[in-house]
C-alpha positions as CSV (number, residue, x, y, z in Angstrom):
1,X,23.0,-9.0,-35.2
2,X,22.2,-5.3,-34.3
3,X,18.5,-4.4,-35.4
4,X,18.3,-1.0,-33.6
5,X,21.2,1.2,-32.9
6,X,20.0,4.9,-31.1
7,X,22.7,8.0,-31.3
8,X,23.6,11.2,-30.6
9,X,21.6,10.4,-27.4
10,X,21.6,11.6,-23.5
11,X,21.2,8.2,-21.8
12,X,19.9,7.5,-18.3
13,X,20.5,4.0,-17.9
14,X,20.1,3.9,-14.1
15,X,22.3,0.8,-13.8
16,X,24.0,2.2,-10.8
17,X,27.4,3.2,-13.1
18,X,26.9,6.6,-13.6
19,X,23.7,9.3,-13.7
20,X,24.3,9.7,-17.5
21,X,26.6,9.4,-20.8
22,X,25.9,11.1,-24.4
23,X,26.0,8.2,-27.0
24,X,24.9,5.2,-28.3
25,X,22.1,2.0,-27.5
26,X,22.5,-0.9,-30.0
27,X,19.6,-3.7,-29.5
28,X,20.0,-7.0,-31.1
29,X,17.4,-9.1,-33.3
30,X,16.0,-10.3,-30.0
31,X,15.1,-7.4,-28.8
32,X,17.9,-6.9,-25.9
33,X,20.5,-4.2,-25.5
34,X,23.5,-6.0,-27.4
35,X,25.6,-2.7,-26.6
36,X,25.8,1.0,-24.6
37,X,28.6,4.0,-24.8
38,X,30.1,7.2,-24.8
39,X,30.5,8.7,-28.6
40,X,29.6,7.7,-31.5
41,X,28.2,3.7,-32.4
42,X,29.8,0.9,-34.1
43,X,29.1,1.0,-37.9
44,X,25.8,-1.2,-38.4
45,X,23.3,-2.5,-41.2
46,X,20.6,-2.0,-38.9
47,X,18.3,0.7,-38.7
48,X,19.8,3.6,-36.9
49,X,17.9,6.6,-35.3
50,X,19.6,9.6,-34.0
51,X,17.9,11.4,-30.7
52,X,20.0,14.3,-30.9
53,X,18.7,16.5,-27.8
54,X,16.8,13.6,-26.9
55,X,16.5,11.4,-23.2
56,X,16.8,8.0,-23.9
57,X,15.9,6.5,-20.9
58,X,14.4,3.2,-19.3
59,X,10.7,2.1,-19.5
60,X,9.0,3.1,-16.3
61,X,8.0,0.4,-14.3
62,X,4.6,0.3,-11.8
63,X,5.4,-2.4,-9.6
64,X,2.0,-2.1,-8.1
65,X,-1.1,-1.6,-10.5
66,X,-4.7,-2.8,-11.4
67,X,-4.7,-2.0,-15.2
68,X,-8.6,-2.7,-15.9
69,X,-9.4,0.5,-13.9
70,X,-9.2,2.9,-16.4
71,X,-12.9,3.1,-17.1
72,X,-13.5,4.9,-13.6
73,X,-11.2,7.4,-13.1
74,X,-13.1,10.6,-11.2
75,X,-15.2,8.3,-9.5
76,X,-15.4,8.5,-5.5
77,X,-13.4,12.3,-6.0
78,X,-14.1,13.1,-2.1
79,X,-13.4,9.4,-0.4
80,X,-11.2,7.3,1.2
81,X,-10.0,3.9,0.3
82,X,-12.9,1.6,1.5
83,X,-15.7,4.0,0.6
84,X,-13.8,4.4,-2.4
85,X,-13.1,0.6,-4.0
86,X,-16.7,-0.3,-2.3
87,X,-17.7,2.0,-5.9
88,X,-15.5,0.7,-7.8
89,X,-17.1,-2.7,-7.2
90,X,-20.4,-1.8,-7.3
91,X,-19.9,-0.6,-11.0
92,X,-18.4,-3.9,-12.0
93,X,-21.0,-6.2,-10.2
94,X,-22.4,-7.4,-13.2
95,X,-19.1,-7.5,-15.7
96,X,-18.6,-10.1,-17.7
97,X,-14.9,-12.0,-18.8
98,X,-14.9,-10.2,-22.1
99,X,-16.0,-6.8,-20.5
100,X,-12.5,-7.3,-18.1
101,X,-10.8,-8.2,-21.2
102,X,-11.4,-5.1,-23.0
103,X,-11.3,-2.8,-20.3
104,X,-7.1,-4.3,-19.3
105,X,-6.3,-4.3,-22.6
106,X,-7.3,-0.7,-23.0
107,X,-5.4,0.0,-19.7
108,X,-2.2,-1.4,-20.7
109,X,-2.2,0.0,-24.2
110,X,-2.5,2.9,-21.4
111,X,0.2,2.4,-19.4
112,X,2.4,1.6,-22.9
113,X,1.3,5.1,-24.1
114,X,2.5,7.1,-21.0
115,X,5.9,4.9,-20.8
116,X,5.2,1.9,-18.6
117,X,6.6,-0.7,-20.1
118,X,6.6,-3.3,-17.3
119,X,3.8,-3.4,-14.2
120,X,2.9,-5.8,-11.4
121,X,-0.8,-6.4,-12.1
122,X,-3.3,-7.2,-9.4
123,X,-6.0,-9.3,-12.0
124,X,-10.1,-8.0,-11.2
125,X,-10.8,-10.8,-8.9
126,X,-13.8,-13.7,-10.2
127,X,-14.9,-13.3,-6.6
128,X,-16.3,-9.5,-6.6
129,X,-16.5,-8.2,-3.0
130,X,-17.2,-5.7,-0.4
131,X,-15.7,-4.2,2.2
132,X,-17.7,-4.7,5.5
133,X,-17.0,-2.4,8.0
134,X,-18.4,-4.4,11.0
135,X,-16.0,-7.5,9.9
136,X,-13.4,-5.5,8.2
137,X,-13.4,-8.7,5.3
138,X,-14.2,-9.0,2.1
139,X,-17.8,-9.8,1.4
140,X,-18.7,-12.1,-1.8
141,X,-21.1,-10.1,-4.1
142,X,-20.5,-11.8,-7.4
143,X,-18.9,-14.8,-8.8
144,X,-17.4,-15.2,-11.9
145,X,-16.1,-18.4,-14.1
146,X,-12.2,-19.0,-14.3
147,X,-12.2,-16.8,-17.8
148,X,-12.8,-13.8,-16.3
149,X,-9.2,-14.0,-14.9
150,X,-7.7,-15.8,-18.0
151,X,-9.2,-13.2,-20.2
152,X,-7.5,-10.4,-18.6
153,X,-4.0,-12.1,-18.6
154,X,-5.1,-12.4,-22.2
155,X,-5.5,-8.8,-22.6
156,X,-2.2,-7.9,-20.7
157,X,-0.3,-10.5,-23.3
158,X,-2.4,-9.1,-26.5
159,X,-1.4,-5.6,-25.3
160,X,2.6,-6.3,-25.7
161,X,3.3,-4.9,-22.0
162,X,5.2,-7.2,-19.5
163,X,3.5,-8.2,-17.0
164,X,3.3,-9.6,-13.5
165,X,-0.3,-11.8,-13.2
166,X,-1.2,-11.5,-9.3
167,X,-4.3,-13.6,-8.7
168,X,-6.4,-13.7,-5.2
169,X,-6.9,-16.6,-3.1
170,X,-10.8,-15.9,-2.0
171,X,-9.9,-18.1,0.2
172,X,-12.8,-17.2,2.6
173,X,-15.2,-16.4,-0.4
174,X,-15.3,-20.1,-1.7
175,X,-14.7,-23.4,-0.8
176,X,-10.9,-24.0,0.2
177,X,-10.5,-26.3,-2.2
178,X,-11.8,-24.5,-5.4
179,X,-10.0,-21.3,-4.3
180,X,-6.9,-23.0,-4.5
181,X,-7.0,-25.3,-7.3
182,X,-8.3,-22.0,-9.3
183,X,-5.2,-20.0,-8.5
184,X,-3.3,-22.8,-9.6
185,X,-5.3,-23.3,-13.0
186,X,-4.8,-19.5,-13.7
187,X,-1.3,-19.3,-13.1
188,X,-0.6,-23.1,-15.1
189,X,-2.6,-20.8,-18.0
190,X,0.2,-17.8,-18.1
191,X,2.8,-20.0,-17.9
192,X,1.9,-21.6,-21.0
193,X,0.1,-19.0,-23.1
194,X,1.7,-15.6,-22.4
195,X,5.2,-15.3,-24.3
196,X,8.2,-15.9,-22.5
197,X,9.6,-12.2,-23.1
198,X,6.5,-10.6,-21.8
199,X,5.4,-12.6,-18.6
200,X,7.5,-11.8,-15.8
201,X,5.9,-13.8,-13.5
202,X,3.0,-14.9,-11.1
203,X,2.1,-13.8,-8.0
204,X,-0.2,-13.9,-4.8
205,X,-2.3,-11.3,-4.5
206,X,-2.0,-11.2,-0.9
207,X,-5.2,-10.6,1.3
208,X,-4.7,-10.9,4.8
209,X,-5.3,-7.1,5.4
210,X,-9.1,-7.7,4.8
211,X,-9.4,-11.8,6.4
212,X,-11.2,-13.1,9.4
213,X,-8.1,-15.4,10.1
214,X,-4.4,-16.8,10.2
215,X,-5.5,-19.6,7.5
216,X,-5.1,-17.3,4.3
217,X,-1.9,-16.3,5.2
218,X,-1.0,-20.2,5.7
219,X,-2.6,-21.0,2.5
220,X,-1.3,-17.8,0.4
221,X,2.4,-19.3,2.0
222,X,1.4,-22.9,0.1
223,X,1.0,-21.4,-3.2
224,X,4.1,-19.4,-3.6
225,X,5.9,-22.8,-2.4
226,X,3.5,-24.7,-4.7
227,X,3.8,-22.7,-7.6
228,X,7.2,-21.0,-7.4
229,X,5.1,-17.2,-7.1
230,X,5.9,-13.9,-5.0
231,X,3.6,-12.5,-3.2
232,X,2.7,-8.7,-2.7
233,X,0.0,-8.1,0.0
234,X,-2.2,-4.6,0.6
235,X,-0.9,-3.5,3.8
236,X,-1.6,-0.9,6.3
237,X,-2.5,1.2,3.1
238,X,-5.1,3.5,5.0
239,X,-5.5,5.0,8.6
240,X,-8.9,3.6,8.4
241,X,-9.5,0.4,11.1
242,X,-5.5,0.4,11.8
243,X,-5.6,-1.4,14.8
244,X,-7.1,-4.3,13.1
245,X,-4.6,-3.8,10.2
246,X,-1.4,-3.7,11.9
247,X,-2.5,-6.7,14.3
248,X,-3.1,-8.9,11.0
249,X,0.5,-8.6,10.3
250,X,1.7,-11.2,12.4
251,X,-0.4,-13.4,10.5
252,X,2.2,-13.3,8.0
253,X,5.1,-13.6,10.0
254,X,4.0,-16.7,12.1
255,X,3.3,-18.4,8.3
256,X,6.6,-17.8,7.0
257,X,5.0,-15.5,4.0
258,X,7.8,-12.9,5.0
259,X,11.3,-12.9,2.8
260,X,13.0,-11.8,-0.4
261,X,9.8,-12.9,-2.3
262,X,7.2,-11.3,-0.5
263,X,6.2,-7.2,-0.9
264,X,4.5,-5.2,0.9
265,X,1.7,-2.8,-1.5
266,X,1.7,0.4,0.0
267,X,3.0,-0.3,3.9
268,X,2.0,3.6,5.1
269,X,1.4,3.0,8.6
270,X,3.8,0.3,9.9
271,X,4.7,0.2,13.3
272,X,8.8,0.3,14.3
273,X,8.3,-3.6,15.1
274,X,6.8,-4.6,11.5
275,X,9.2,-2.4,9.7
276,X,12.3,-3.2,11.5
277,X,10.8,-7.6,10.9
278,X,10.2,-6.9,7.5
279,X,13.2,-5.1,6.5
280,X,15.4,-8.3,8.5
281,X,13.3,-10.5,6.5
282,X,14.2,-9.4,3.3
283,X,10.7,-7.6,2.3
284,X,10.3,-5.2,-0.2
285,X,8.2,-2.3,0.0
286,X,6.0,-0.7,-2.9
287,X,5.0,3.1,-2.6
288,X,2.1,4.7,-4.5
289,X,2.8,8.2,-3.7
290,X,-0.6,9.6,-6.3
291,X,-2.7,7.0,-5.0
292,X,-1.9,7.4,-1.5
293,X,-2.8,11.4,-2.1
294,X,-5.9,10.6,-3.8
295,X,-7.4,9.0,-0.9
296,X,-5.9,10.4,1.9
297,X,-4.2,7.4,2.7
298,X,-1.5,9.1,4.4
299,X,2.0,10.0,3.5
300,X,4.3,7.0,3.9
301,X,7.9,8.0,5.5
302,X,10.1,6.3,2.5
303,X,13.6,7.8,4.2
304,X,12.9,5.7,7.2
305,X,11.9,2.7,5.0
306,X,15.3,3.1,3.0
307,X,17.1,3.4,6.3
308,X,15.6,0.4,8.2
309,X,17.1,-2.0,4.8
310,X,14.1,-2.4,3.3
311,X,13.9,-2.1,-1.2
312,X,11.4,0.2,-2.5
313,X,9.6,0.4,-5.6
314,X,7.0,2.8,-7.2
315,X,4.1,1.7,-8.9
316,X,0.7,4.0,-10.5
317,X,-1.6,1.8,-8.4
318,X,-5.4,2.2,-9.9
319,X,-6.0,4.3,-13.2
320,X,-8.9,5.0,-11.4
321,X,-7.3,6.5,-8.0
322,X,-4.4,7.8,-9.8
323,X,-6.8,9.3,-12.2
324,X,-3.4,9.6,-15.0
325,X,-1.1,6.6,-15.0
326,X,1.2,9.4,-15.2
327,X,5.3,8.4,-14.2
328,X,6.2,11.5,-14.2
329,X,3.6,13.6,-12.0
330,X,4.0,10.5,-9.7
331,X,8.0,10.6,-8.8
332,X,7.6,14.5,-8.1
333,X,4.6,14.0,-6.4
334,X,6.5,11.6,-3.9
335,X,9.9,13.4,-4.2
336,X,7.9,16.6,-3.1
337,X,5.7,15.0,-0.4
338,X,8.5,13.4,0.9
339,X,10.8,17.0,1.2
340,X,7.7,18.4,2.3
341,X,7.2,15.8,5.4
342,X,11.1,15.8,6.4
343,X,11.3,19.7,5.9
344,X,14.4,18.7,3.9
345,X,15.2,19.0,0.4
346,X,18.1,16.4,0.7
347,X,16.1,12.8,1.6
348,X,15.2,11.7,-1.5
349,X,17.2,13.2,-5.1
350,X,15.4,13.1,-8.5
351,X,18.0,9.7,-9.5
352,X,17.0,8.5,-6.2
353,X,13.6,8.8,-7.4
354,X,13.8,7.9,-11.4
355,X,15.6,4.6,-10.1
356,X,12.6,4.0,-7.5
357,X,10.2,4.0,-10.8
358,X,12.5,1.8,-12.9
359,X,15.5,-0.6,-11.6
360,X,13.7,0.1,-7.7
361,X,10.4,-1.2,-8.6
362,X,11.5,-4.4,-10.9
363,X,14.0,-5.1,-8.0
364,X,10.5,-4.9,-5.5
365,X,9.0,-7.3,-7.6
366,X,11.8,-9.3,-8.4
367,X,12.2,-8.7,-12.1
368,X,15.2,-6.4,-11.9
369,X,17.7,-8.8,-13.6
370,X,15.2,-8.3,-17.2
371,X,14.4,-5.3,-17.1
372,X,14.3,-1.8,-15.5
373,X,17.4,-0.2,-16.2
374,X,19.8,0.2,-19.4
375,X,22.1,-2.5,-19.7
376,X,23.5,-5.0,-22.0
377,X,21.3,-8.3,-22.1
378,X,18.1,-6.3,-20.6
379,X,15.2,-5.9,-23.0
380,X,15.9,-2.9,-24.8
381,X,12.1,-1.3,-22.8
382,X,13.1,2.5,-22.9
383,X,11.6,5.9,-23.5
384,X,13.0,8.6,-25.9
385,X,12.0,11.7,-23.8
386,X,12.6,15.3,-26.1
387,X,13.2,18.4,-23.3
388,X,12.9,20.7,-26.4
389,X,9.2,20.0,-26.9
390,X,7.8,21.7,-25.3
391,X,11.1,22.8,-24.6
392,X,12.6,23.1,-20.9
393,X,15.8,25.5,-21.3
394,X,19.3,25.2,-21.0
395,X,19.5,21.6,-19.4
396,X,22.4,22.3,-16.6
397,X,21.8,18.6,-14.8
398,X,20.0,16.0,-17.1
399,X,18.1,13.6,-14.4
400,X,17.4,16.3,-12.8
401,X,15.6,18.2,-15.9
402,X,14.0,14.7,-16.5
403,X,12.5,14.2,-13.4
404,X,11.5,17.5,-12.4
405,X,11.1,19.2,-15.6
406,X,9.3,16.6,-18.0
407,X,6.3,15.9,-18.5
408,X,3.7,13.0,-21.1
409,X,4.2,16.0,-23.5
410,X,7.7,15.7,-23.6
411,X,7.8,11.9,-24.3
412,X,8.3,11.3,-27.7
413,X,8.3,7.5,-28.1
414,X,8.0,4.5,-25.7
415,X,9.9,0.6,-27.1
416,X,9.2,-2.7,-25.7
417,X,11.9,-5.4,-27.2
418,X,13.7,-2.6,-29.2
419,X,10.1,-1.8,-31.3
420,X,7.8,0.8,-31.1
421,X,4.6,0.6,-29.0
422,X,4.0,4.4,-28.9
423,X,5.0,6.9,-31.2
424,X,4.8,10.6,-32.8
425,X,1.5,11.0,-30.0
426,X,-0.2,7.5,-31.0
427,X,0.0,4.0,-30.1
428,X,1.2,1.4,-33.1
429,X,-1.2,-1.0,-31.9
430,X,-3.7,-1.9,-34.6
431,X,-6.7,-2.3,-31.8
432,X,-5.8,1.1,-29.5
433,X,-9.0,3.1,-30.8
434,X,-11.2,0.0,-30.9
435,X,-9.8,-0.7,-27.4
436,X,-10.7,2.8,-25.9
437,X,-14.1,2.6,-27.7
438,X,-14.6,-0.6,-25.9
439,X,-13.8,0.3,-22.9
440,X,-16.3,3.2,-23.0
441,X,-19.4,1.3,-24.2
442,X,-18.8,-1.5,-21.8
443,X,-18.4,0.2,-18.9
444,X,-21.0,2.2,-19.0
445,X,-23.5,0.0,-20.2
446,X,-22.0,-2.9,-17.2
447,X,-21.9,0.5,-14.6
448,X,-25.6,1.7,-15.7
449,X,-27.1,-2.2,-15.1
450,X,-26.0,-0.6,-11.8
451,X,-27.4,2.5,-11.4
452,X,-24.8,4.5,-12.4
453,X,-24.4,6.5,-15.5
454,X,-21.6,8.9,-16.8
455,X,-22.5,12.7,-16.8
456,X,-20.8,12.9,-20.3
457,X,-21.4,10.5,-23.1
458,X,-18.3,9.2,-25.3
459,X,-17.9,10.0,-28.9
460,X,-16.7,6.9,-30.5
461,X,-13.5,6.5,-32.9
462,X,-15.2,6.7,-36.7
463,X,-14.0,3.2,-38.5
């Protein structure tokens, strides 16, 4: 039965057919496209909305974030990755499971609001450490109970975005043992309480980058096998301590972690040798081209990634070191970094970079046969996009007027399952204001049993 049909629509469904069609999107009572075409729709009893003018295009999909971020963008402005999430930390020392609940579901009503509809999420580990720069590992600072990772897969769930749940060994933080049967407890738990339609999957959060040894690649191989999980690792992000980064990469390789399941977060800096063995193996690569600005990361060279076999998706990384989980401003900051870098307008096109966001970056994570583009038996995740408000001109190529023209104040409406999540500049979800009211009065009061305090003080929603 058709629930939803869209027409009079300019339709980028990035399913590899063609750059565009004006037309039609039917979705059936299960929230999946049940049809796609040129013209006008089959008759229906359904509701029916016509986009005339309109881009109807697919849900943006980060296929690297961490969504509880949101309460510290601005923080660090001047710093560099370690100096950087050493703050983060230190503001979140003494958070609590429901603090973490309210500050991810706050970020993915976030995400929902600026047209992500689908992200990898790298959960707020239970184990909050630091960065030691003598070690370069991970130092245990605080310990939290199992809930404080359930909670947040909770909040992802309660949200209505579809989610990844990556979860961190701290292997080297806690007893072997606990580490591991924890990661299995968590992902048993999104298995069985998350809806079917809206988790996309477990995952290692991979941390060999910051261990003291071959043993957590070894384990973090054991509990994809285990529990039938990718794995996406942090990876020669930074030019900070490369040396010691790039050597750790064997690590992986010797364990067998490398293949078709297995990403690699950010991957700047990689020697010819690690691309060219990650690219044979099947690896997929996932580029945060705001993030990687932000903290002067460096500028990862995506033609050469492309060329050496490897997939690439694009994901928002932090809300708090991409400051706006913004789609948009992210594909033409990479497109433009990218032309800048090669001196060539011609390595990377706007489709090439609207599919990097969408089909690219569910393929990097492997979710690419649910969602990420528009095609029939996909959830119907898409964005209605209006070039007219404000308006853009004559529209002489229409990916190309999406992607380099369009901005959040040209989005007009964002659907997960063929319904609504954001719409007419608000979010249809009955907690949003409580959410963003939450997330302001618990992290500043969690950041000020810290020592730090916001120059500005929020104005809650009135109720």
């Amino acid at each position: 039965m058709t629930a939803l049909t869209l027409r009079n629509a300019t339709l980028l469904p990035v399913s590899g057919a063609r750059d565009w069609l004006h037309g039609w999107m039917t979705v059936d009572s299960d929230g999946r496209i049940s049809g796609i075409g040129e013209g006008e729709p089959p008759p229906s009893d359904g509701e029916i909305i016509d986009v005339t003018g309109k881009f109807v295009a697919p849900g943006f999909v980060s296929a690297h974030s961490h969504i509880y971020t949101g309460g510290m963008r601005g923080v660090a402005p001047d710093s560099t990755l370690y100096p950087w999430v050493t703050r983060n930390t230190e503001m979140l020392l003494t958070a609590q499971a429901e603090d973490l609940y309210w500050l991810t579901l706050a970020g993915s009503l976030d995400f929902l609001s600026n047209g992500v509809t689908s992200a990898y999420n790298f959960t707020q580990s239970r184990v909050l450490s630091l960065f030691d720069y003598t070690s370069s590992t991970m130092k245990a600072a605080a310990v939290q109970p199992v809930e404080f990772l359930t909670r947040q897969i909770d909040a992802s769930a309660d949200a209505g975005i579809r989610f990844v749940a990556s979860v961190r060994l701290d292997d080297e933080q806690l007893p072997e043992d606990e580490a591991l049967s924890v990661f299995g407890e968590v992902m048993d738990y999104a298995k069985t309480t998350v809806p079917p339609d809206h988790y996309l999957g477990g995952s290692v959060y991979g941390a060999v980058q910051w261990s003291s040894s071959a043993k957590t690649a070894r384990r973090e191989r054991a509990m994809m096998d285990r529990h039938g999980v990718t794995n996406q690792a942090h990876f020669v992000e930074t030019a900070e301590q490369l040396d010691i980064q790039q050597a750790k990469f064997d690590w992986y390789d010797e364990a067998g972690t490398l293949g078709p399941d297995f990403a690699f977060g950010h991957f700047v800096h990689p020697t010819d040798r690690m691309l060219e063995r990650a690219a044979g193996a099947g690896c997929s690569m996932v580029w945060q081209p705001l993030s990687n600005g932000r903290l002067g990361s460096g500028i990862a060279d995506i033609p050469r990634v492309l060329d050496a076999g490897m997939r690439v998706g694009i994901g928002l990384d932090d809300q708090s070191c991409t400051d706006v989980a913004d789609p948009f401003e992210n594909m033409r900051a990479g497109l433009y970094t990218q032309r800048a870098r090669h001196s060539d307008a011609s390595v990377l096109s706007p489709a090439d970079m609207l599919g990097l966001h969408t089909l690219g970056a569910a393929a990097a994570i492997g979710v690419d046969d649910r969602v990420g583009s528009l095609e029939v038996g996909k959830y119907a995740d898409f964005v209605v996009v209006d070039p007219r408000n404000p308006d853009t001109g004559p529209i002489w190529n229409p990916v190309a007027t999406y992607v380099l023209a369009c901005t959040l104040r040209n989005l007009d409406a964002v659907y997960v399952g063929g319904r609504a999540s954001w719409s007419s500049g608000r979010s249809t979800h009955p907690l949003a204001e409580r959410a963003v009211d939450e997330l302001h009065e618990r992290m500043v009061r969690v950041a000020g049993e810290s020592g730090f305090h916001p120059a500005v003080p929020h104005r809650a929603h009135p109720r």
